[in-house]
C-alpha positions in Angstrom: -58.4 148.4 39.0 -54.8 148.5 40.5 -51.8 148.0 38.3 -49.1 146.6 39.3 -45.4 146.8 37.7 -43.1 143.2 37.8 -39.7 142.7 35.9 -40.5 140.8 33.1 -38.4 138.5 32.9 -35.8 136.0 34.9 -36.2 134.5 38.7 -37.9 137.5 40.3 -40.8 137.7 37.7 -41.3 133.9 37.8 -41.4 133.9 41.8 -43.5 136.9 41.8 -46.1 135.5 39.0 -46.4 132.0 41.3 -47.3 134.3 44.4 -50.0 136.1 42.7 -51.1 133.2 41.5 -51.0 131.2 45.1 -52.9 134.3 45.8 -55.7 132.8 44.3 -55.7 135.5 41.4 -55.9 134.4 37.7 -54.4 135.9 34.3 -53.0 134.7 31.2 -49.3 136.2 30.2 -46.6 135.1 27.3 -43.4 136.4 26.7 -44.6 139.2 24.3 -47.2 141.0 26.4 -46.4 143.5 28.5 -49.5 143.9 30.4 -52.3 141.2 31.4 -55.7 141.9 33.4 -56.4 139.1 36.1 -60.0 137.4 35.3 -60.8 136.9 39.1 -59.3 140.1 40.9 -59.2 144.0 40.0 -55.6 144.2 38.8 -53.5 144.8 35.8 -50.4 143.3 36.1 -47.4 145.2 33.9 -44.3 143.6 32.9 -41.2 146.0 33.0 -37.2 146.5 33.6 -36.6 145.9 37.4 -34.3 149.1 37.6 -37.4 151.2 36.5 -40.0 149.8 38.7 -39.5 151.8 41.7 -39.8 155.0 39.2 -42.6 154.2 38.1 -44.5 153.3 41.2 -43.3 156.8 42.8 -44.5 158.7 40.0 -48.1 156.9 39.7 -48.0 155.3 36.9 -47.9 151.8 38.5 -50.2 151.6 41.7 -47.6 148.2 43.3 -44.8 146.6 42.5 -42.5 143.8 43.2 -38.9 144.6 43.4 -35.6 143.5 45.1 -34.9 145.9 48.0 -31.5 146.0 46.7 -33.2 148.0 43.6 -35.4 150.0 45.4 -32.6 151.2 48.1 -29.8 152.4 45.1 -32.7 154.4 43.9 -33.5 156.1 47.1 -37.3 155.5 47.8 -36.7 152.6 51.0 -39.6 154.4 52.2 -41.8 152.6 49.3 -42.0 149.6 51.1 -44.6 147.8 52.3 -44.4 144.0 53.0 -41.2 142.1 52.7 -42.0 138.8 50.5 -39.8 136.3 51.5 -38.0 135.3 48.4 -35.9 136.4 45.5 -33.1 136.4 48.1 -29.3 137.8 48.0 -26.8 139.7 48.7 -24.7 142.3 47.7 -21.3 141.4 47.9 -17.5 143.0 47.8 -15.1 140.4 45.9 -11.1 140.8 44.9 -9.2 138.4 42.7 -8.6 135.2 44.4 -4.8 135.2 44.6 -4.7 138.7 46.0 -4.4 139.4 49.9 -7.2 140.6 52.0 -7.9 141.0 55.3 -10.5 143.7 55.9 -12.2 146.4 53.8 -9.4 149.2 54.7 -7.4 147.6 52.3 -9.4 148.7 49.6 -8.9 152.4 50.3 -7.7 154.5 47.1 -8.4 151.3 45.4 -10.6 150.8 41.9 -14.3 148.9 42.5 -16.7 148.0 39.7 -20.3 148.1 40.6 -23.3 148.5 39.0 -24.7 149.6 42.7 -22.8 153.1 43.4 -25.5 154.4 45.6 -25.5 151.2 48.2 -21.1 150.8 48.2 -20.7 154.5 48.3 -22.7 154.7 51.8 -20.9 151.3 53.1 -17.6 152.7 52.1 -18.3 155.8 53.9 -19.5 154.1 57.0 -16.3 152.0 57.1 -14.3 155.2 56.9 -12.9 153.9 53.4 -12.7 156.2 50.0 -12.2 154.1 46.4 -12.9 155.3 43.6 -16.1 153.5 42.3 -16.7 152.7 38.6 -20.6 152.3 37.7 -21.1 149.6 34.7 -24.2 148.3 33.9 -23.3 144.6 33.4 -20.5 141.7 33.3 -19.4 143.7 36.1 -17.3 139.9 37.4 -15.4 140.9 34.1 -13.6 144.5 35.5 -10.5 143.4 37.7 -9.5 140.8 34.5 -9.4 143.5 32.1 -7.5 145.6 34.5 -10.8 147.7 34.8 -10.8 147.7 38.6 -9.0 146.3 41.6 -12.5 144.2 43.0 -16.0 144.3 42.1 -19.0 144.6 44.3 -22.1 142.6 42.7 -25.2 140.2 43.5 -24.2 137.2 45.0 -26.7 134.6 44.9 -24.6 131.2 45.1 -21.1 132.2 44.4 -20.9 130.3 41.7 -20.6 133.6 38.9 -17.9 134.7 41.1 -15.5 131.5 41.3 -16.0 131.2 37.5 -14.5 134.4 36.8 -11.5 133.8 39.4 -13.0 136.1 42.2 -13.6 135.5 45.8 -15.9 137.2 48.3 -14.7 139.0 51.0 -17.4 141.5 52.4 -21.2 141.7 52.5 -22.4 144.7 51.5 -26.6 144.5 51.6 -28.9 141.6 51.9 -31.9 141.7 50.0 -34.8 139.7 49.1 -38.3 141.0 46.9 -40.6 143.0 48.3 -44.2 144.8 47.7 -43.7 148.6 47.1 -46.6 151.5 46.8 -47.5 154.1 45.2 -47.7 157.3 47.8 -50.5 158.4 45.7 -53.2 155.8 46.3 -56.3 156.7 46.1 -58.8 155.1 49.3 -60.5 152.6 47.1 -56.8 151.3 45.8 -55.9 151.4 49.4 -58.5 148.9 49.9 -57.8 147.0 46.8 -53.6 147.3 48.2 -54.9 145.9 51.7 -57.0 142.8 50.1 -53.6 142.3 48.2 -51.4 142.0 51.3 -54.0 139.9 53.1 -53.6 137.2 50.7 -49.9 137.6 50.6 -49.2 137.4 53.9 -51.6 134.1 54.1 -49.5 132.2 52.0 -46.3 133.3 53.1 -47.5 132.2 56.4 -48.2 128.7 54.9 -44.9 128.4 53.0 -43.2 129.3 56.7 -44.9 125.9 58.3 -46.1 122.5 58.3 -49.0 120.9 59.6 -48.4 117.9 61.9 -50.3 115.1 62.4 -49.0 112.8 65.4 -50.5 109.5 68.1 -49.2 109.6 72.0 -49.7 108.0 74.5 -52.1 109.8 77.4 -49.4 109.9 79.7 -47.0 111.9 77.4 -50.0 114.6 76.6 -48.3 117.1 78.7 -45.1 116.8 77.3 -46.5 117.0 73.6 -48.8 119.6 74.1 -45.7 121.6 75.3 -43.8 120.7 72.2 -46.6 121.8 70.0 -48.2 125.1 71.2 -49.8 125.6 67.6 -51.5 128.4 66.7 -53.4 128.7 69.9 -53.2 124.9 71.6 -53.0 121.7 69.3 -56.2 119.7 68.8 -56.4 116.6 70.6 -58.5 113.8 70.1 -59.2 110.4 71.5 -58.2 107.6 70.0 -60.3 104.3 69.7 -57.5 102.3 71.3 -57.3 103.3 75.2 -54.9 105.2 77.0 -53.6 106.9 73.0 -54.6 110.4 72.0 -54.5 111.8 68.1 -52.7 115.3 68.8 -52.6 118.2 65.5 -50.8 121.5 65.6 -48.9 123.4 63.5 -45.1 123.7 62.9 -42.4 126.4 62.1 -40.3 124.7 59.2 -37.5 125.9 60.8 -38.2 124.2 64.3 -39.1 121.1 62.1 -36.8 119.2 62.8 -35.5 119.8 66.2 -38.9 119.2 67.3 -39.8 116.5 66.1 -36.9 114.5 67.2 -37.8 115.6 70.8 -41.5 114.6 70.1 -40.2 111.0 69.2 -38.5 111.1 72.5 -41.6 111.7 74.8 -43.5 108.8 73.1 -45.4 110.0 69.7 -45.4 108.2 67.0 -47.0 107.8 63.5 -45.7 111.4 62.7 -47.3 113.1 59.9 -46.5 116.1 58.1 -48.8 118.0 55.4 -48.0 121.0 53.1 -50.6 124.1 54.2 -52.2 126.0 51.5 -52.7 129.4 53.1 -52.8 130.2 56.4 -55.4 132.8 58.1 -54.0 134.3 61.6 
């Protein structure tokens, strides 16, 4: 069996719960357990403080986990890494008072920051040729330049939102981060397998979430120009239709090319577009 640690509470651990289960894997959890064993894979699933995840999956105890990078970085294992997950994104953000002047992050030399990331600001501020002195807090960290604590704040930015409540704007970014899969360096083979199964099925509905699959009719004459729209995952499947001189053409679609494309497919003659959801998706 193959444990593996998740925060055990807020928006990562729901996201990360609905990919194991899109994963096809089955437990039962509630808010008091800390642990859970899946019924349909080998893997125990334990339920812990984000900050200490990355900890614990150095030292053994956890086999995987699923972290922010921006955790993972301020306590110096990057090197855990091993599949970026696609959500659970953000950013780590510098942000002054809104009525104060700014104009680039040299003007915060000598100046006061609250963070509860010292590790990540300290190396920025270096590499920008900029010393502050940075005060580490734990929490409320929007609070500090209010209470005369600090002179700006560097913090998780999700929306903004937290930020233009508590009469602060955001002037730099600092790190980007979304969740991703970390390991143990002690693995034994057999959890190396297990690890490798895990990523597999991962990786298959990431791939899914990341496109549609499209469904269109067009005219013979306009195959050419379709089948260049639509390269799919190797060619698009084309079949006749019962009415002459019409072709039913499928293929698959980047979600971010959506869009774009299909307003060009209209323009070469398709019609009767249709777009599905996709489950998983094996390369």
């Amino acid at each position: 069996m193959i444990r593996l640690a998740i925060q055990k509470s807020g928006r990562l651990s729901e996201d990360s719960l609905g990919l194991i289960r899109e994963c096809g894997i089955g437990f039962v959890s509630s808010s008091y357990k800390l642990k859970t064993e899946a019924t349909n894979f080998p893997l125990e699933i334990l339920f812990l403080r984000d900050d200490d995840i990355p900890g614990y999956v150095q030292d053994g105890v956890a086999d995987l986990g699923i972290v922010g990078q921006n955790v993972l970085v301020e306590a110096g294992l990057p090197q855990l890494e091993v599949e970026p997950l696609g959500f659970s994104k953000c950013r780590l953000s510098l942000a002054v008072p809104r009525g104060e002047a700014y104009t680039s992050v040299a003007d915060l030399q000598g100046k006061n920051i609250a963070t509860s990331y010292p590790e990540i600001l300290g190396t920025y501020l270096a590499g920008q040729g900029v010393q502050a002195q940075l005060h580490t807090i734990s929490g409320s960290v929007e609070i500090a330049p209010s209470i005369g604590l600090a002179d700006a704040i560097c913090d998780i930015v999700s929306s903004g939102s937290t930020l233009l409540g508590n009469g602060l704007r955001e002037v730099e970014t600092v790190f980007r981060s979304e969740a991703v899969l970390i390991a143990s360096p002690q693995l034994t083979e057999e959890k190396h397998r297990l690890l490798e199964q895990l990523r597999f099925r991962m990786q298959a509905v990431r791939r899914a979430r990341r496109n549609k699959y499209i469904l269109l009719n067009a005219p013979v004459a306009a195959l050419d120009a379709v089948k260049a729209l639509l390269p799919g995952i190797k060619s698009p499947t084309v079949t006749p239709l019962a009415e002459a001189g019409w072709v039913s053409v499928q293929s698959v679609v980047n979600e971010d090319d959506f869009w774009h494309i299909t307003d060009q497919l209209k323009s070469v003659g398709a019609e009767g577009i249709l777009v599905l959801p996709i489950e998983k998706m094996i390369s």
